[in-house]
MOPAC internal coordinates of N, CA, C and O (Angstrom, degrees):
PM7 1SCF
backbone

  N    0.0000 0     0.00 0     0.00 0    0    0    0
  C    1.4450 1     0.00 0     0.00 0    1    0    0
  C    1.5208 1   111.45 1     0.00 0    2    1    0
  O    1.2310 1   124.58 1  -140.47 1    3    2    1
  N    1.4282 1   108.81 1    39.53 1    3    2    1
  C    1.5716 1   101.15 1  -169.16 1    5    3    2
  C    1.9141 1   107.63 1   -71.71 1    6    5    3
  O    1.2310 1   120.57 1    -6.80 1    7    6    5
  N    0.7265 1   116.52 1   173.20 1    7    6    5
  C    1.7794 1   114.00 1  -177.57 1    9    7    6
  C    1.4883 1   118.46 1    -1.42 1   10    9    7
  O    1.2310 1   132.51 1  -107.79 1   11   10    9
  N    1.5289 1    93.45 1    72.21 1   11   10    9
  C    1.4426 1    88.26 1   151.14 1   13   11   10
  C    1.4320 1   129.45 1  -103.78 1   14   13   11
  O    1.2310 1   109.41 1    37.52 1   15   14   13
  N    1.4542 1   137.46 1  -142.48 1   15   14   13
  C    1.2176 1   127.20 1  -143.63 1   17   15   14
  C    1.7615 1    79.11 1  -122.80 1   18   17   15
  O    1.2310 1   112.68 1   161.51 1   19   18   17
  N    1.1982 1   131.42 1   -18.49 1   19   18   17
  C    1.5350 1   142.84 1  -179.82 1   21   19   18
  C    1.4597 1    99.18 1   -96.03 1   22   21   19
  O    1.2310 1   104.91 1   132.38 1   23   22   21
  N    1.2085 1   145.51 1   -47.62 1   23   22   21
  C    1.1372 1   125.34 1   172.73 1   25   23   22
  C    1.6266 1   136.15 1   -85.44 1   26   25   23
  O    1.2310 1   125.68 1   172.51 1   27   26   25
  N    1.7001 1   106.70 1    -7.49 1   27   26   25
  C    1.3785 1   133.28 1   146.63 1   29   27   26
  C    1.4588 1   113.40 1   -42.84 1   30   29   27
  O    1.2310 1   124.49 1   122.20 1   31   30   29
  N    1.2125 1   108.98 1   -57.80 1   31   30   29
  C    1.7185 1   120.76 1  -163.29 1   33   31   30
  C    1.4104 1   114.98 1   -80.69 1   34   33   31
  O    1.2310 1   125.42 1   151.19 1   35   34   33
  N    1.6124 1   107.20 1   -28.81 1   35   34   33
  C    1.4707 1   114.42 1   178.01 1   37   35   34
  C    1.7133 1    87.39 1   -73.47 1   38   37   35
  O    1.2310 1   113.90 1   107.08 1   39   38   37
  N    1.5283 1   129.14 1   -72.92 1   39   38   37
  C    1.3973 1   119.63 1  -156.76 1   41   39   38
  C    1.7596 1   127.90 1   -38.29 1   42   41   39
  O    1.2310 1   131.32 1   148.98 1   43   42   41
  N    1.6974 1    95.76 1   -31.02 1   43   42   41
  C    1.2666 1   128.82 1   158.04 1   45   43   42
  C    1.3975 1   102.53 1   -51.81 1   46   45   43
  O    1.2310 1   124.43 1    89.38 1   47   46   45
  N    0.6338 1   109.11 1   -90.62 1   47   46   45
  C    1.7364 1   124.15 1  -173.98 1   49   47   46
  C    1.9277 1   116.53 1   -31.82 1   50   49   47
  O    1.2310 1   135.98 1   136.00 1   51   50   49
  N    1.3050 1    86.67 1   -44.00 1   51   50   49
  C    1.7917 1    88.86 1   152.07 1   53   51   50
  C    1.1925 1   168.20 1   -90.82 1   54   53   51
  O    1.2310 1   133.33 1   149.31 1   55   54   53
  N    1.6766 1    91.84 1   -30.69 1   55   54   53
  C    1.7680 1   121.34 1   125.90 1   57   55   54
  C    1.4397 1   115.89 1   -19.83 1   58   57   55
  O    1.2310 1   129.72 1    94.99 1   59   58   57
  N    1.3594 1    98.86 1   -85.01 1   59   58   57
  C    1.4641 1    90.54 1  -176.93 1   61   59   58
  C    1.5212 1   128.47 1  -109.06 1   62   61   59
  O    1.2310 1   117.16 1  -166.32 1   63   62   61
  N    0.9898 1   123.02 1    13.68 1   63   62   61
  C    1.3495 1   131.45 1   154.89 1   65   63   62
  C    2.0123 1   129.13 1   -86.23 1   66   65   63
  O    1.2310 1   136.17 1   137.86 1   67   66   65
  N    1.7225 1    86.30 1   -42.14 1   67   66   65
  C    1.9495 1    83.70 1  -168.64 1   69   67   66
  C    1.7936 1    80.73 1  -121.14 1   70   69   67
  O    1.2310 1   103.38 1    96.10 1   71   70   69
  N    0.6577 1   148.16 1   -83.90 1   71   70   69
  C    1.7761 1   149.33 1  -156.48 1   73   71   70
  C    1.6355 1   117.15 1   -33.71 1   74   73   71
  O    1.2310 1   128.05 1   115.35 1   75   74   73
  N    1.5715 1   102.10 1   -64.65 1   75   74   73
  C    1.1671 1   140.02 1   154.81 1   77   75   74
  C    1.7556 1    96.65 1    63.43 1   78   77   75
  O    1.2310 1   120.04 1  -143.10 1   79   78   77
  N    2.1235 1   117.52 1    36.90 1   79   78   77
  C    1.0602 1   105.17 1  -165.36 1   81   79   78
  C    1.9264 1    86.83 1  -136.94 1   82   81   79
  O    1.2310 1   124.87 1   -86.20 1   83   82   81
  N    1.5854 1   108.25 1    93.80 1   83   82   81
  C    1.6273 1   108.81 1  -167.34 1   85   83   82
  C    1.4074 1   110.75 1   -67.31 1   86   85   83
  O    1.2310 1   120.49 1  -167.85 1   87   86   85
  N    1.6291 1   116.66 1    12.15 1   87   86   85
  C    1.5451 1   107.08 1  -176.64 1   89   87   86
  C    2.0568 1    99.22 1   -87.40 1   90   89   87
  O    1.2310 1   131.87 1   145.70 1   91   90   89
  N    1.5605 1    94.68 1   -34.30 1   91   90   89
  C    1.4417 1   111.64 1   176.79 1   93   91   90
  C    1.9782 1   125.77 1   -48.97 1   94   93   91
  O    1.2310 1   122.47 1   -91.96 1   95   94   93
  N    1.1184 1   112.88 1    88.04 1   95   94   93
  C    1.5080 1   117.60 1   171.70 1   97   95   94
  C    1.4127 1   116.42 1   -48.79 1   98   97   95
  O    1.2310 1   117.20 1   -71.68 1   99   98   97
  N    1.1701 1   122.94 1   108.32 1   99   98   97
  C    1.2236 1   129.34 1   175.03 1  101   99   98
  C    1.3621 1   107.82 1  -108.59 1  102  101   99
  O    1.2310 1   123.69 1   -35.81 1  103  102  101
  N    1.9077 1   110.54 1   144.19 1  103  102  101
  C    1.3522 1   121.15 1   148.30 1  105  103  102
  C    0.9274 1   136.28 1   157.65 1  106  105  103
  O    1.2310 1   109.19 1   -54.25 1  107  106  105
  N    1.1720 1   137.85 1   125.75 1  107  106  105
  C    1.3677 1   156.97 1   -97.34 1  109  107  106
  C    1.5968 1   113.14 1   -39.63 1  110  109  107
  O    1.2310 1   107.13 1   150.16 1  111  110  109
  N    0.7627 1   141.58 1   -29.84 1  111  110  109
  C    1.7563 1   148.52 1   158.68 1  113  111  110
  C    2.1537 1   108.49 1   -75.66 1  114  113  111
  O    1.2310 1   135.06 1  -167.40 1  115  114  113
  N    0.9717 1    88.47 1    12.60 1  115  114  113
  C    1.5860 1    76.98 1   175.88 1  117  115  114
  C    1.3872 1   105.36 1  -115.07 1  118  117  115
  O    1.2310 1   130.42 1   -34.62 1  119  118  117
  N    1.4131 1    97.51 1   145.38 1  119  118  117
  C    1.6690 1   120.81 1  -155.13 1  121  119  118
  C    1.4293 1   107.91 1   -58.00 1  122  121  119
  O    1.2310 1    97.75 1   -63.79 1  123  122  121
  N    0.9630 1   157.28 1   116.21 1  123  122  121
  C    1.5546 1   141.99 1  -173.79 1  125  123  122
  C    1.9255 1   102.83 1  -101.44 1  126  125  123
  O    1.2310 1   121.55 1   105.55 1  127  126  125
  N    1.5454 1   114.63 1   -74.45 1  127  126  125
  C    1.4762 1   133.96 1   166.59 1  129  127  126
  C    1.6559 1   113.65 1   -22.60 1  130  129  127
  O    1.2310 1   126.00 1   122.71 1  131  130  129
  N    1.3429 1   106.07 1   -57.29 1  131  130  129
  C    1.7918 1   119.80 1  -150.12 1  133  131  130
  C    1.5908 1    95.51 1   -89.80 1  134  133  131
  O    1.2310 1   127.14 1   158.29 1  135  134  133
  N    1.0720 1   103.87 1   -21.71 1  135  134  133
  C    1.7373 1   114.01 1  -168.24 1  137  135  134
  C    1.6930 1   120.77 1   -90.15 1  138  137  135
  O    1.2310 1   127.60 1   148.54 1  139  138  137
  N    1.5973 1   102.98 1   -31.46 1  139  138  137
  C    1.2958 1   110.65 1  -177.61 1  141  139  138
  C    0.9457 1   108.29 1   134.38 1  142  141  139
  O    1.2310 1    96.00 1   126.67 1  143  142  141
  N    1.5504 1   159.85 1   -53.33 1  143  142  141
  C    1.2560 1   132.97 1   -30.24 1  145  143  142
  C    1.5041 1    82.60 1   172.84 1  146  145  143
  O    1.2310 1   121.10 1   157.18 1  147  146  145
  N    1.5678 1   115.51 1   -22.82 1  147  146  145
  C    1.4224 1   122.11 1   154.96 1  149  147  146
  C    1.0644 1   114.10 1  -126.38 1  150  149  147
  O    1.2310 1   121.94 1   -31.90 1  151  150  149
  N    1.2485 1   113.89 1   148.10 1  151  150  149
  C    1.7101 1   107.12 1  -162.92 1  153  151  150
  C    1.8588 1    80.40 1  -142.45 1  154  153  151
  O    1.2310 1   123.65 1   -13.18 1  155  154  153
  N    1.4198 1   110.60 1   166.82 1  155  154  153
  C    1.5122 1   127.05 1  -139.94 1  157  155  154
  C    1.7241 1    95.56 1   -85.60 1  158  157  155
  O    1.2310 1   124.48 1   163.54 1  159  158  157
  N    1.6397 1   109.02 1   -16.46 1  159  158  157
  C    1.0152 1   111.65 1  -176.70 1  161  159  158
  C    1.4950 1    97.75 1   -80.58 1  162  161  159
  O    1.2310 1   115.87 1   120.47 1  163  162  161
  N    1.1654 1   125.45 1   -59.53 1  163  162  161
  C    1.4816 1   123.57 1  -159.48 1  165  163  162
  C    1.6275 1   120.80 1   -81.08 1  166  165  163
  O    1.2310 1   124.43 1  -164.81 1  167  166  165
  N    1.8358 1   109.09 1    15.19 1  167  166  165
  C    1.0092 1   117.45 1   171.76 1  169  167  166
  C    1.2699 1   116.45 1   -76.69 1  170  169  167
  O    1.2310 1   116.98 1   152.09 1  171  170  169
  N    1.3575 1   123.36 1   -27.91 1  171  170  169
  C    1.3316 1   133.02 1  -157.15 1  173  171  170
  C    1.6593 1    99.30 1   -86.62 1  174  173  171
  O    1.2310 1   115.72 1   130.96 1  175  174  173
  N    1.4225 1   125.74 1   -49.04 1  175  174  173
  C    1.1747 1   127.63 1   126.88 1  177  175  174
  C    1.5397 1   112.81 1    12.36 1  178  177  175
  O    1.2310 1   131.87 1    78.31 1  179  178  177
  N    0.9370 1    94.69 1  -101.69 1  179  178  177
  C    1.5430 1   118.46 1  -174.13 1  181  179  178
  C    1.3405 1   111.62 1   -33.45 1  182  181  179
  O    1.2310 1   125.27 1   123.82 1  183  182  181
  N    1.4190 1   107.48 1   -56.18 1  183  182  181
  C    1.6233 1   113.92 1  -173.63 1  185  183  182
  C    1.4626 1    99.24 1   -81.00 1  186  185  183
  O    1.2310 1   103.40 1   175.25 1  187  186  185
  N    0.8411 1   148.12 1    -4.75 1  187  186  185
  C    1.3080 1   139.44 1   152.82 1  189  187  186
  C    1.3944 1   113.98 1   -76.69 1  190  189  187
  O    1.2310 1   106.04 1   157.92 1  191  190  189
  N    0.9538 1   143.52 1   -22.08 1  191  190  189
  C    1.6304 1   142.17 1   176.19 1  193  191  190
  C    1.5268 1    89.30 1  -100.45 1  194  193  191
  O    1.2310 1   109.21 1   149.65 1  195  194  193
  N    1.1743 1   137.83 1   -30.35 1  195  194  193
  C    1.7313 1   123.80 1  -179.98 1  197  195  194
  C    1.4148 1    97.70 1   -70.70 1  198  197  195
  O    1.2310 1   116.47 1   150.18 1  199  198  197
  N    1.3182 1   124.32 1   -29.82 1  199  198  197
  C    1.6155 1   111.70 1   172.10 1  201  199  198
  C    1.3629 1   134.80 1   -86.16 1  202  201  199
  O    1.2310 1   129.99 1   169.95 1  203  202  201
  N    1.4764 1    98.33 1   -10.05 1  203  202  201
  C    1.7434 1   102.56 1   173.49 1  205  203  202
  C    1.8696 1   102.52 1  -104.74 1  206  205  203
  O    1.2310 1   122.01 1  -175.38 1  207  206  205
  N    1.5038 1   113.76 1     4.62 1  207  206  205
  C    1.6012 1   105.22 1   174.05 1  209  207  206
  C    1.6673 1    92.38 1   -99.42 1  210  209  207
  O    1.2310 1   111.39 1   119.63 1  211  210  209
  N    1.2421 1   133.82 1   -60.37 1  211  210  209
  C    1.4157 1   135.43 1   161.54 1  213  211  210
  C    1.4066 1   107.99 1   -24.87 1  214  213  211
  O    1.2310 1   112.15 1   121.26 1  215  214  213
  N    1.3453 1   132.40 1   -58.74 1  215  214  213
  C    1.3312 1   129.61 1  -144.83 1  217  215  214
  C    1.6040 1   117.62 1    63.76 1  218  217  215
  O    1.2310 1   121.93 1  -166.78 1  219  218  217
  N    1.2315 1   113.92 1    13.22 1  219  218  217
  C    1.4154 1   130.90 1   167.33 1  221  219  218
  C    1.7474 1   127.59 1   -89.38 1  222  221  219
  O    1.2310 1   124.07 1   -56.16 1  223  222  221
  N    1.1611 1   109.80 1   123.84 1  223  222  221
  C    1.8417 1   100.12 1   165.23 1  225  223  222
  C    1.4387 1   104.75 1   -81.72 1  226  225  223
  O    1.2310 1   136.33 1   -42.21 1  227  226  225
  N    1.0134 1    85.99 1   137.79 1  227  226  225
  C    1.4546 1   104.16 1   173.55 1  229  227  226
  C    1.6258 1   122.69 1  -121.71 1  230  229  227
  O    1.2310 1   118.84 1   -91.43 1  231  230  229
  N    1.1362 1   119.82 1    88.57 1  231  230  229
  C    1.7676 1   116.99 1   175.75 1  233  231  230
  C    1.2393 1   151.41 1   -39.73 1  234  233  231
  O    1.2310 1   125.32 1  -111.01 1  235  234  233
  N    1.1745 1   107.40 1    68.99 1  235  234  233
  C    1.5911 1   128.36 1  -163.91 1  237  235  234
  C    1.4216 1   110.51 1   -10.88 1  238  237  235
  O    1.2310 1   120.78 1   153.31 1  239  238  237
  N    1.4831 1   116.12 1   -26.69 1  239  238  237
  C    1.3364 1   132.17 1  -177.87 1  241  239  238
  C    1.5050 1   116.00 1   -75.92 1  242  241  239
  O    1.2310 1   115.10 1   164.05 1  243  242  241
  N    1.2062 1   126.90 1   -15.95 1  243  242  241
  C    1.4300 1   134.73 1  -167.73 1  245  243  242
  C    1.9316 1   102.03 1  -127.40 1  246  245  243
  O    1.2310 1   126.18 1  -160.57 1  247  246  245
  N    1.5630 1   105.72 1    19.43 1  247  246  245
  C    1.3784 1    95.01 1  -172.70 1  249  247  246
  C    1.6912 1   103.78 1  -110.21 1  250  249  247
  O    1.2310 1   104.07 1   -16.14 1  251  250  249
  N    1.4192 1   146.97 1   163.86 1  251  250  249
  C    1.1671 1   116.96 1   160.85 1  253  251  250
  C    1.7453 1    99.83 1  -121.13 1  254  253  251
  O    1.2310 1   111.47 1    11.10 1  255  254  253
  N    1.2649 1   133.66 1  -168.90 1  255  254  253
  C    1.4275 1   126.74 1   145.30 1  257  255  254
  C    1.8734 1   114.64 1   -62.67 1  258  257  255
  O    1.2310 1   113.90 1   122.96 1  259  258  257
  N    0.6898 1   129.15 1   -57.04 1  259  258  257
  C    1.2301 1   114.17 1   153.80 1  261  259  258
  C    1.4778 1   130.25 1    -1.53 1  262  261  259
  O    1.2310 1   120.52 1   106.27 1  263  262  261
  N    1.0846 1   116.62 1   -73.73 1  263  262  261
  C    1.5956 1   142.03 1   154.48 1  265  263  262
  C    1.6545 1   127.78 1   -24.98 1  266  265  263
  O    1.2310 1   127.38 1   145.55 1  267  266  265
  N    1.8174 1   103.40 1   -34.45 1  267  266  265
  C    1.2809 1   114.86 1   169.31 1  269  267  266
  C    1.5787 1   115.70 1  -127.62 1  270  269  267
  O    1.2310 1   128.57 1  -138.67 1  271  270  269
  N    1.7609 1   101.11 1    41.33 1  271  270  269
  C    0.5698 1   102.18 1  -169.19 1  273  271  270
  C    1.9790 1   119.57 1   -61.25 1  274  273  271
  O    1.2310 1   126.86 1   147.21 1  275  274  273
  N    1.5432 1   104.41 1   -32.79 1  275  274  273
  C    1.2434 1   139.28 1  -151.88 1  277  275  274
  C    1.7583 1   102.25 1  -151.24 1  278  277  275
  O    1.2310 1   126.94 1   -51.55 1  279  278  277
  N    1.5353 1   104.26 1   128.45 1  279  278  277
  C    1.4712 1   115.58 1   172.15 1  281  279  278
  C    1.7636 1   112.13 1   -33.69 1  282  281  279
  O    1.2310 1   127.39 1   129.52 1  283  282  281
  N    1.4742 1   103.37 1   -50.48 1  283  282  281
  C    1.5002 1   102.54 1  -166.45 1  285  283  282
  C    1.3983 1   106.66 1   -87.81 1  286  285  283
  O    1.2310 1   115.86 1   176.52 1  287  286  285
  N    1.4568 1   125.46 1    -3.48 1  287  286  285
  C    1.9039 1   126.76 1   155.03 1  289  287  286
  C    1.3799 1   101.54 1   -71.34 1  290  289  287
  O    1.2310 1   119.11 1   134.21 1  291  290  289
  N    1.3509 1   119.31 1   -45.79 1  291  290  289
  C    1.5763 1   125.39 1  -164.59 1  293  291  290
  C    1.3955 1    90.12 1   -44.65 1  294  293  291
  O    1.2310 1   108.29 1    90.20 1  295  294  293
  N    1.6811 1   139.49 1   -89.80 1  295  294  293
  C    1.1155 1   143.37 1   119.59 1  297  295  294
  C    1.3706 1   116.62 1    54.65 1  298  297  295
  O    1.2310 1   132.59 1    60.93 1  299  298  297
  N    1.1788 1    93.29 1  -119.07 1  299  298  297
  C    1.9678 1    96.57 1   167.75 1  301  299  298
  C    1.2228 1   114.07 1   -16.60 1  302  301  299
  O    1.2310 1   122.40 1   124.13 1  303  302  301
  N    1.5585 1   113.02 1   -55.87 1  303  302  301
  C    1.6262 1   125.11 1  -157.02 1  305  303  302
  C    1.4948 1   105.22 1   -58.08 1  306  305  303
  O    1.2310 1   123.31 1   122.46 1  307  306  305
  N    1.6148 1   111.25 1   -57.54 1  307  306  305
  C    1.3088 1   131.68 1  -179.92 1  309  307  306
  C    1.2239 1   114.77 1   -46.40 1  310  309  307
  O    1.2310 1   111.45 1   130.58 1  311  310  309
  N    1.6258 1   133.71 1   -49.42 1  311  310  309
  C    1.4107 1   134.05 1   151.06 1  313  311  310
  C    1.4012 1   137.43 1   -48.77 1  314  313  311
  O    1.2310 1   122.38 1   155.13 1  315  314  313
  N    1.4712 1   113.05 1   -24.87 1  315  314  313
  C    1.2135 1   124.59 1   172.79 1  317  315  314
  C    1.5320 1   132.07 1   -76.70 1  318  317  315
  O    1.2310 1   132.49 1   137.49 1  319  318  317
  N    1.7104 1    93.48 1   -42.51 1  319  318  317
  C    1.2165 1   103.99 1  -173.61 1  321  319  318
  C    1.8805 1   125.48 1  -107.33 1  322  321  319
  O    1.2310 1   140.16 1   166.18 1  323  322  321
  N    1.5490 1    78.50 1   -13.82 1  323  322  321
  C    1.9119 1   104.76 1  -173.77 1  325  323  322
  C    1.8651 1    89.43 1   -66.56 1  326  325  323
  O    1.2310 1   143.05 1   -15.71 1  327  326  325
  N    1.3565 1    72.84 1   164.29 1  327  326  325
  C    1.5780 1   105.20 1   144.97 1  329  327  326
  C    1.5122 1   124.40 1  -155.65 1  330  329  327
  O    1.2310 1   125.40 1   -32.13 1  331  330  329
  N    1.1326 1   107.24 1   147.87 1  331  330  329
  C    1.4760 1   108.60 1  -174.93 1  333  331  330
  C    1.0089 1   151.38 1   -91.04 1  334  333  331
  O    1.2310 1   122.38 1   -57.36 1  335  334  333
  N    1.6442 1   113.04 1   122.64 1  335  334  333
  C    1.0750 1   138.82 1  -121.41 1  337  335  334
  C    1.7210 1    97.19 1   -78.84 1  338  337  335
  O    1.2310 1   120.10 1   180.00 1  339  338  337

């Protein structure tokens, strides 16, 4: 899943929505969860823009931090567990 048009928009989406730090290299294999860098608040965040770039619901109930951990888990996760919306 290297550059797609869903994991473009999420990196976007964290850049300048949850990170909001342009010295910071982001992309898609970089640690977000384990690092700091997501915090429990700005996950929910997250999974809300992973469901309107997917076009997938995704069940907050079947997600863990783990899962977002990384743009390209975000990803996976959203296909696995979504359905479409």
């Amino acid at each position: 899943m290297t550059d797609t048009p869903e994991a473009r928009a999420m990196l976007d989406f964290l850049r300048g929505k949850v990170i909001r730090d342009p010295s910071l290299k982001l992309d898609e294999d970089t640690a977000l969860v384990s690092s700091g860098l997501l915090d429990s608040f700005a996950m929910i965040d997250v999974l809300l823009e992973l469901e309107r770039v997917t076009k997938r619901r995704i069940p907050a109930s079947r997600v863990s931090p783990q899962d977002l951990e990384t743009v390209r888990q975000m990803i996976t996760t959203a296909y696995a567990v979504g359905v479409e919306a």
